[in-house]
N, C-alpha and C positions, 0 to 999 in steps of 0.2 A: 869704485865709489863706495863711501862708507853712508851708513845711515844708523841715526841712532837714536831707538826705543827708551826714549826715556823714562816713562811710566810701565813700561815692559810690554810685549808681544807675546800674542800663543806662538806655543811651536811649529805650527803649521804653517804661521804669517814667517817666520825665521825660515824656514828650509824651501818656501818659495821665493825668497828673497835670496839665498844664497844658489837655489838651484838658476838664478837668472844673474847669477855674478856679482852680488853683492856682497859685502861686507858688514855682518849686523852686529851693533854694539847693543847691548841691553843693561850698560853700567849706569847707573841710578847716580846722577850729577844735582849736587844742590844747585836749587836755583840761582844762587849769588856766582856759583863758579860753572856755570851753563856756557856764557859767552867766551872764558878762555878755552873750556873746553870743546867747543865746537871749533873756533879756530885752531888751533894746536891740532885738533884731531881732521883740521878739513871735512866737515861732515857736508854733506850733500844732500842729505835728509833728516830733518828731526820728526818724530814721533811723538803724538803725546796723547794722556787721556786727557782727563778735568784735574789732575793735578799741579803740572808744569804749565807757568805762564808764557807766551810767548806776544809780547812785546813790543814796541815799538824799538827799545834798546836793543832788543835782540835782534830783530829785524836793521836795524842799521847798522851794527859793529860784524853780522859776519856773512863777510862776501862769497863766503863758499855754499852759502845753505842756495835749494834751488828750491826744495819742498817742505810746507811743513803740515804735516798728514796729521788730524784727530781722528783716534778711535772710536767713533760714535758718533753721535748726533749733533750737540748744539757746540760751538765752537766760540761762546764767549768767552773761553780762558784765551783767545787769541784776538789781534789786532787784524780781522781778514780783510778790511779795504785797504790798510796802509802795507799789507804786507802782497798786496797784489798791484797796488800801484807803483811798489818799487819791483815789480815784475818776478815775483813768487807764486808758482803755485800751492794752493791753499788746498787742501783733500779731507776729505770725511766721509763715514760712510753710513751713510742715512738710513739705509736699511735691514742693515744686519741684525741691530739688537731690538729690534718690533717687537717679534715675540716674543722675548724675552723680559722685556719690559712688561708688555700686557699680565704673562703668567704671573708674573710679580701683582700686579695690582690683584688679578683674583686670590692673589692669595693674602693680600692684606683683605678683601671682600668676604670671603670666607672665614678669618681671622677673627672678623669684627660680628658678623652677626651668628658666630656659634663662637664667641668668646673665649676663642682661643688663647687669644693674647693674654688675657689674663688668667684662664685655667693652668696655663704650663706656670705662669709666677706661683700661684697659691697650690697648688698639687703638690708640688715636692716639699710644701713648708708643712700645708695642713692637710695633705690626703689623707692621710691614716690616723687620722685625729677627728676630722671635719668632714666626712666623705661624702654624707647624705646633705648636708647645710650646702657643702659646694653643689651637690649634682642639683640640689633647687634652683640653687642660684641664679645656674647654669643653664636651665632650663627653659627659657622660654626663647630659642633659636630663632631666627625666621629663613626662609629658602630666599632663595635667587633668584629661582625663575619664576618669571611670571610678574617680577616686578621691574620698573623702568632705570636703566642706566644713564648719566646722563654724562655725553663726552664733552669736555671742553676743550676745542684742538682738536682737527679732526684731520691731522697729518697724518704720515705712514703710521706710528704708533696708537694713534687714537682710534685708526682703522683696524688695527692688529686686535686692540681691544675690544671694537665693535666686534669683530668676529668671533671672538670670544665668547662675548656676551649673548649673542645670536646661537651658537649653538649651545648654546645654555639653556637657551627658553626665555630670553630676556627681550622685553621691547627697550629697542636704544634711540634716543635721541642725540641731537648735536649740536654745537656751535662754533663758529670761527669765521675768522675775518675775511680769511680771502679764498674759501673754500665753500662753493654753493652746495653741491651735493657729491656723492661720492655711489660707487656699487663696488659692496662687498661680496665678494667670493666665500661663503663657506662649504671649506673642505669635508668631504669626511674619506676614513680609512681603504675603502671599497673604491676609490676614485672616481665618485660622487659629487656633485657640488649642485648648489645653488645659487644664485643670485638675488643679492637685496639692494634695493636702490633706497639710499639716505639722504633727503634734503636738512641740510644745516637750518636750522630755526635761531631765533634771536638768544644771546643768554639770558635775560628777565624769562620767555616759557622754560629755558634750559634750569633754571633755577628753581622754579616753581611748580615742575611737573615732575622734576626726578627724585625717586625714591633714594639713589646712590647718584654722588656723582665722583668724575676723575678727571683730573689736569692730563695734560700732555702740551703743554706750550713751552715754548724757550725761555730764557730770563727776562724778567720784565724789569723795569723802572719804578712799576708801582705796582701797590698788591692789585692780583687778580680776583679774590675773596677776600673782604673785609668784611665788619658789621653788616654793613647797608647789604649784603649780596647774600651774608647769612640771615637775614633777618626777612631775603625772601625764598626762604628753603623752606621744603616742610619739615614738620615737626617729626624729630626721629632718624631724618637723613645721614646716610652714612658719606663719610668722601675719603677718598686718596688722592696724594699727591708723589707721585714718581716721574714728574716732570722737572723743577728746578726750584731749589731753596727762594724764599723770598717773594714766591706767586702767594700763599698762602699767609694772612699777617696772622703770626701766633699766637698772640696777644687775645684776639678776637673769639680764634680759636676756640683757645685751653677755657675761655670764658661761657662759650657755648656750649662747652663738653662739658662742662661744672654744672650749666644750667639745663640741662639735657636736650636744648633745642637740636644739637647735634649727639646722636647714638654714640658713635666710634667717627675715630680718623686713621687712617693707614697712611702713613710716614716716611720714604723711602728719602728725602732730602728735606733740608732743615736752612731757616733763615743762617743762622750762626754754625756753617759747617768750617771744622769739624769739632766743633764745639758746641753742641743744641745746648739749647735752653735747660736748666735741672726740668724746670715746671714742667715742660713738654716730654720729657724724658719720663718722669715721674708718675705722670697722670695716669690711671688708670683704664681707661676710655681711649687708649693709644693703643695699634701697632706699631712696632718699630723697626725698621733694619737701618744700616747704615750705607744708603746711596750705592744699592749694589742691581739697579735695576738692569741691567746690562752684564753681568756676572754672573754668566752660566760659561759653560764650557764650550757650549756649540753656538753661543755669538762669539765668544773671543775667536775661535776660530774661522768664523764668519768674515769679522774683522780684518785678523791680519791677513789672510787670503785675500780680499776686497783691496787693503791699502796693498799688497804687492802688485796686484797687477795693475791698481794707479801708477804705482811709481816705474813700475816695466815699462808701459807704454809711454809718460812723459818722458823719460831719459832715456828710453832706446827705440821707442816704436816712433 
């Protein structure tokens, strides 16, 4: 049986697929020639990140597919109730890239209030020019701990980042819709741990009591943050968003960061990917990466380890 990585596999997820008889194709098919190629090549499983769409046309024209596995978490690049009512299984793997994600936000968190983001722009223009004007500039940091995080989304990832936070020194709070409370586990190196029990609060305190806040929710319909939701932050708040383009209205944003009701924002996905906004690109008061909260080495491999032995057990267990 063939299956095929369309946005690519670590090689981990590949030689546990192949040690269980599979056949892994990892050729990189334009979308428009997806569907001959999946028939012609009989594939049995498609692969995919958040790049390749997968369909309703897809799901109807090829009679070979049985699975189609996302790498990661939110799976709206796919059709999963039409493609499980024509009796497909649909795979992703929820948990892999938590941490992964979370370290990403602290480090747009850290970015932003020791002005990273903008010291590495101006250092290699003006450091040896401007050395003392930038280190003032620069100068007035503030710490992490000790100040409130606030999670929005309090799924595996917002939990990953709770832990985070908590060993940090951070009081965290939370919100979400169908999540009451939650107890985090944090680890430490000595094999160690603690437990903290989190009750989810409304988002109006989550908005109004956090120093920093962060998304983690899936694609929405409408913004999650607009004016009305900025305008009950406090004065100074930092946010990231490493959850999904279009939670956050940019607009309101870039508007807030101009007027400093908001400090910094950490940027990990953009309404207009993969074409952000210049404005948002440009601003100052930005971190930037581009949607790569899941892109470490030891989620990919998390990943395709996770989807082989999905696909093991549907087709042979």
């Amino acid at each position: 049986m063939k299956i095929l990585a369309n946005d690519g596999i670590s090689q981990s997820g590949v030689d546990a697929l192949t040690n269980d008889g599979f056949e892994v194709i990892t050729t990189k098919v334009a979308q428009e020639q997806l569907i001959n190629y999946i028939n012609e090549h009989q594939i049995t499983a498609l692969l995919v990140r958040s790049a390749t769409k997968v369909r309703k046309d897809i799901i109807d024209a090829c009679e070979s597919l049985k699975i189609i596995g996302r790498g990661g978490v939110g799976m709206d690049n796919i059709d999963v109730a039409y493609a499980r009512d024509k009796g497909l299984h649909v795979i992703n793997t929820p948990a892999a890239s938590s941490s992964s994600v979370a370290e990403l936000v602290f480090g747009h968190l850290f970015s932003g209030v020791r002005f990273l983001h903008d010291a590495n722009r101006n250092m290699p223009l003006e450091g040896d020019s401007r050395f003392k004007e930038l280190k003032k500039s620069y100068a007035k940091g503030v710490e992490l701990r000790g100040k409130t995080l606030g999670i929005i989304g309090f799924g595996r990832i917002g939990q990953a980042t709770a832990k985070m936070a908590l060993g940090l020194g951070m009081k965290v709070i939370a919100t979400d819709k169908f999540i009451d409370k939650a107890t985090i586990t944090v680890d430490f190196f000595n094999g160690q741990s603690i437990d903290i029990d989190i009750a989810t609060e409304s988002m109006e305190s989550v908005l109004k009591d956090a120093d920093f806040i962060t998304l983690h929710v899936p694609a929405q319909k409408e913004y999650i943050i607009g004016k009305k939701e900025i305008e009950l932050m406090k004065q100074g708040v930092g946010i990231v968003n490493a959850s999904r383009g279009g939670t956050i209205d940019e607009v309101a944003l870039i508007d807030a960061l101009d007027a400093r009701k908001i400090s910094f924002a950490g940027l990990d996905v953009f309404e207009n990917e993969p074409t952000p906004a210049i404005k948002v690109l440009m601003n100052p008061y930005v971190s930037l990466t581009p949607h790569i909260g899941a892109a470490t080495n030891e989620a990919q491999d998390r990943i395709g380890l996770e989807l082989a032995s999905q696909i093991n057990t549907i087709l042979k267990g």
